[in-house]
C-alpha positions in Angstrom: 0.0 0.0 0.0 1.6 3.3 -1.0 1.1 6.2 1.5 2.1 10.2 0.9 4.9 11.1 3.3 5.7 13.9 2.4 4.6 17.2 0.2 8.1 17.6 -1.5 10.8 16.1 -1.8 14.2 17.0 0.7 16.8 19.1 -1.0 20.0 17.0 -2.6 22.1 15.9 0.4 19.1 16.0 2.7 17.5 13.4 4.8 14.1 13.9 7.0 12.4 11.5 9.1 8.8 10.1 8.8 6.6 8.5 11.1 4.4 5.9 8.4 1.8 3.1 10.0 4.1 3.0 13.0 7.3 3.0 11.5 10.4 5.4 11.6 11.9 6.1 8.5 14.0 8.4 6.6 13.9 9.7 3.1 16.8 10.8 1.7 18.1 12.3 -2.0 21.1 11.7 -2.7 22.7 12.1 -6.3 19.2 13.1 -7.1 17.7 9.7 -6.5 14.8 9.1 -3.2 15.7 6.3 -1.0 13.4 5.7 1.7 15.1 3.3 5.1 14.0 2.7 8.1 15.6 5.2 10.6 17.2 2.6 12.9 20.8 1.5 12.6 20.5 -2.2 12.7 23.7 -2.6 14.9 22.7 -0.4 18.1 19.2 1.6 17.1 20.2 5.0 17.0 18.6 7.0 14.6 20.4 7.2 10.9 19.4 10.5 10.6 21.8 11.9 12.9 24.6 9.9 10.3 25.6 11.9 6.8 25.0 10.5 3.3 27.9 9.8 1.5 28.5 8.5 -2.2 25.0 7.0 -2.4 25.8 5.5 1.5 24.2 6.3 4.8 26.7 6.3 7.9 26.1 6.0 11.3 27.0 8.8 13.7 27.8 6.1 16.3 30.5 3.0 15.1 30.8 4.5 11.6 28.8 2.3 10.0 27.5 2.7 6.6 24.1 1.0 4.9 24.1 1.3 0.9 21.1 3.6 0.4 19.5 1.2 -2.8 20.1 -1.9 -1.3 20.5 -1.8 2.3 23.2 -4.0 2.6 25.8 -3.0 5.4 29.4 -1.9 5.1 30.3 -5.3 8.1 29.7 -8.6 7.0 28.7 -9.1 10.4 25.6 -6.0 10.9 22.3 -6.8 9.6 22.0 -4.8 6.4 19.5 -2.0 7.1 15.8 -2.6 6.1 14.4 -0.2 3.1 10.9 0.6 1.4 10.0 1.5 -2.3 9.7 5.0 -3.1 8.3 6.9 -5.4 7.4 10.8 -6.7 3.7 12.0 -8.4 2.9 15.4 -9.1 5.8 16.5 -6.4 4.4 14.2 -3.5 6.5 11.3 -2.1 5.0 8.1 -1.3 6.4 5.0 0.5 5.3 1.6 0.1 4.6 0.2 3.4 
């Protein structure tokens, strides 16, 4: 089921969190591509948000880790890779599949 986040899409190097059907996510543009994630670092829980985006990557502020923003899949063979929802723009409004 797709459901509007958000009115706009964040400016290019921007990420903002969202609060959809009880889970908190982030959408991010990077490269000028949307990738939506879930806002949880899969290693300790702190919020990826408070991480940078780096060539098409999302790092954690806390161990450095990083989750590829397309796929998920973690920087540590050994760190779950980091769950992520489709994504998609219509007439300016961003809507996650949940």
């Amino acid at each position: 089921m797709w459901v509007k986040a958000l009115d706009s899409a964040p400016k290019e190097g921007t990420m903002v969190e969202v609060e959809l059907e009880g889970k908190d996510l982030f959408i991010a543009m990077n490269n000028g591509c949307l990738y939506c994630g879930e806002n949880r670092c899969p290693h300790e829980g702190i919020k990826l948000t408070l991480g940078c985006l780096k060539d098409g990557r999302i790092r954690c502020s806390l161990h450095g880790f990083s989750f590829d923003l397309a796929t998920g899949e973690s920087s540590q063979t050994d760190i779950e890779n980091m769950p992520i929802y489709p994504i998609k723009q219509e007439n300016n409004k961003i809507y996650i599949e949940v």
